[in-house]
C-alpha positions as CSV (number, residue, x, y, z in Angstrom):
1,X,-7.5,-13.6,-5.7
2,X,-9.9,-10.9,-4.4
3,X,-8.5,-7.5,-4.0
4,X,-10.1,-6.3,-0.6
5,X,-9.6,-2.4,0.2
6,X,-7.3,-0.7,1.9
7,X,-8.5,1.7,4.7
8,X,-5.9,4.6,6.1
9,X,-6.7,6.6,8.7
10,X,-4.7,9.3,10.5
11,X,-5.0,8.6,14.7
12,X,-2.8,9.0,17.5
13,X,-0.3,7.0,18.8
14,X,-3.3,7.0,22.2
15,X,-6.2,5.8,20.0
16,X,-4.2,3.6,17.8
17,X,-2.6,1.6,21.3
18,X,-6.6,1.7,22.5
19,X,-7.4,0.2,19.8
20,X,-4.7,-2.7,19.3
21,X,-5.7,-2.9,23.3
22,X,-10.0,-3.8,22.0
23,X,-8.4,-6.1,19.4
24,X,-6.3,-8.2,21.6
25,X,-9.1,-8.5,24.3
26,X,-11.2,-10.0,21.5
27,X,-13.4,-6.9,21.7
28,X,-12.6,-5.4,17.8
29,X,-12.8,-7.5,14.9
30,X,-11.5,-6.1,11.8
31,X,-13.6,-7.2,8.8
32,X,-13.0,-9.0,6.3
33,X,-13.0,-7.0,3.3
34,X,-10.3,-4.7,3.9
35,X,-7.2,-4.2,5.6
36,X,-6.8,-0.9,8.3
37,X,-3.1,1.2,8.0
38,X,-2.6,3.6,10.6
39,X,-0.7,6.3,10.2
40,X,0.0,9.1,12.7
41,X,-0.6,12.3,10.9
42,X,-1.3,13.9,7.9
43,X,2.3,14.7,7.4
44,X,2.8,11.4,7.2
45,X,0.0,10.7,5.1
46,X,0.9,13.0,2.5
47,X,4.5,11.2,2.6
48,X,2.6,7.9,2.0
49,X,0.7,9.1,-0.7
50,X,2.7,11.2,-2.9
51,X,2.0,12.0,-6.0
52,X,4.6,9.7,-7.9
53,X,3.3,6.4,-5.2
54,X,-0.4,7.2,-6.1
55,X,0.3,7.2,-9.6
56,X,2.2,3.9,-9.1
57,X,-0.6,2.2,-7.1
58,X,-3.1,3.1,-9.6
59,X,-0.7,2.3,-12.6
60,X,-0.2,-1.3,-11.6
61,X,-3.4,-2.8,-11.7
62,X,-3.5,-1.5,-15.1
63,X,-0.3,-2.2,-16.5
64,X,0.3,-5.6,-15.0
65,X,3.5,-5.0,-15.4
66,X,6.3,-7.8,-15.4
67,X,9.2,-6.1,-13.6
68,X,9.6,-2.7,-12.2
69,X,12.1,-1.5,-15.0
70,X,8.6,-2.9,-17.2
71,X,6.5,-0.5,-14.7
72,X,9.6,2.4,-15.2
73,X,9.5,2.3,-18.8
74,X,5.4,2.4,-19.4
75,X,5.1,5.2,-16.7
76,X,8.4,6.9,-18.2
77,X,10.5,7.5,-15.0
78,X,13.2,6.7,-13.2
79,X,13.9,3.4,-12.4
80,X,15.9,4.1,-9.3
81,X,12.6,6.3,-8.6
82,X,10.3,3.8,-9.4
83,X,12.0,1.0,-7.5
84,X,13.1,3.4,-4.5
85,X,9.1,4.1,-4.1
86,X,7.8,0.2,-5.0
87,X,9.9,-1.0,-2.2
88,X,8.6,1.3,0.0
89,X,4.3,0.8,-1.0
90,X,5.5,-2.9,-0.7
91,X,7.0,-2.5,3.1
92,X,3.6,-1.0,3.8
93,X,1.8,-3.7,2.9
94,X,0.3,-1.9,-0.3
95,X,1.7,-4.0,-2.5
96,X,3.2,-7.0,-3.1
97,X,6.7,-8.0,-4.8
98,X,6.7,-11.3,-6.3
99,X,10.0,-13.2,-7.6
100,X,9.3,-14.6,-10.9
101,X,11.3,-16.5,-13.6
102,X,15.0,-17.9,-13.1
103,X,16.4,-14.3,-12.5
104,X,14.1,-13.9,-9.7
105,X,12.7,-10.8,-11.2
106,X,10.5,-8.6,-8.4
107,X,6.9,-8.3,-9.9
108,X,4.7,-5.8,-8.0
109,X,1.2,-6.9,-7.3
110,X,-1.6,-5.0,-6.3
111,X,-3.2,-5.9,-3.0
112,X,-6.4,-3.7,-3.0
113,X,-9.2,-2.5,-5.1
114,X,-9.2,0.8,-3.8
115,X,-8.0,2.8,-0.8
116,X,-10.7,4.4,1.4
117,X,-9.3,7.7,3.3
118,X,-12.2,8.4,5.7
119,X,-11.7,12.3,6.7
120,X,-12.6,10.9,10.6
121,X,-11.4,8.2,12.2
């Protein structure tokens, strides 16, 4: 599988309807190498990306872990941490959980290459 990019931008709830508005009208296409995630400030944004979620996202690709206590114990943290802030970079769509094996054991995925923060949207 490909990793395509992730691109966040920080918009308004206006601009961000406007633009679902072009989209639906067939008047936006996204492309095809990366996936857009809104988010509405950079309050928000600095939520999103904390320093413990950045170090995941950049950890797993180079881990490969096979479990998040696996990801836990390499990065040396919590695992209620760890799994607390894996669940939440997968409900964003940053990452995936698979279930793997007979215990059905949740294997984060990375989704993207990279994550492109353009200062203007």
């Amino acid at each position: 599988m490909k990793l395509r990019k992730a691109r966040i931008v920080v918009e308004s709830i206006d601009n961000l309807s406007e633009r679902w508005t072009k989209a639906m009208q067939g008047k936006a296409k996204p492309r095809k190498d990366e996936e857009l995630i809104s988010v509405a400030s950079w309050e928000v944004l600095a939520k999103v990306l904390s320093p413990p979620r950045l170090q995941i996202l950049t950890a797993i690709p180079q881990i490969k872990p096979r479990s998040i206590a696996h990801l836990a114990r390499e990065l040396k943290k919590d695992f209620k941490n760890v799994y607390s802030d894996v669940r939440f970079l997968a409900d964003l769509g940053l990452i995936e959980l698979r279930e793997e094996g007979v215990r059905k054991t949740l294997v984060p995925i990375a989704r993207f290459s990279g994550i492109e923060l353009p200062l203007a949207a």
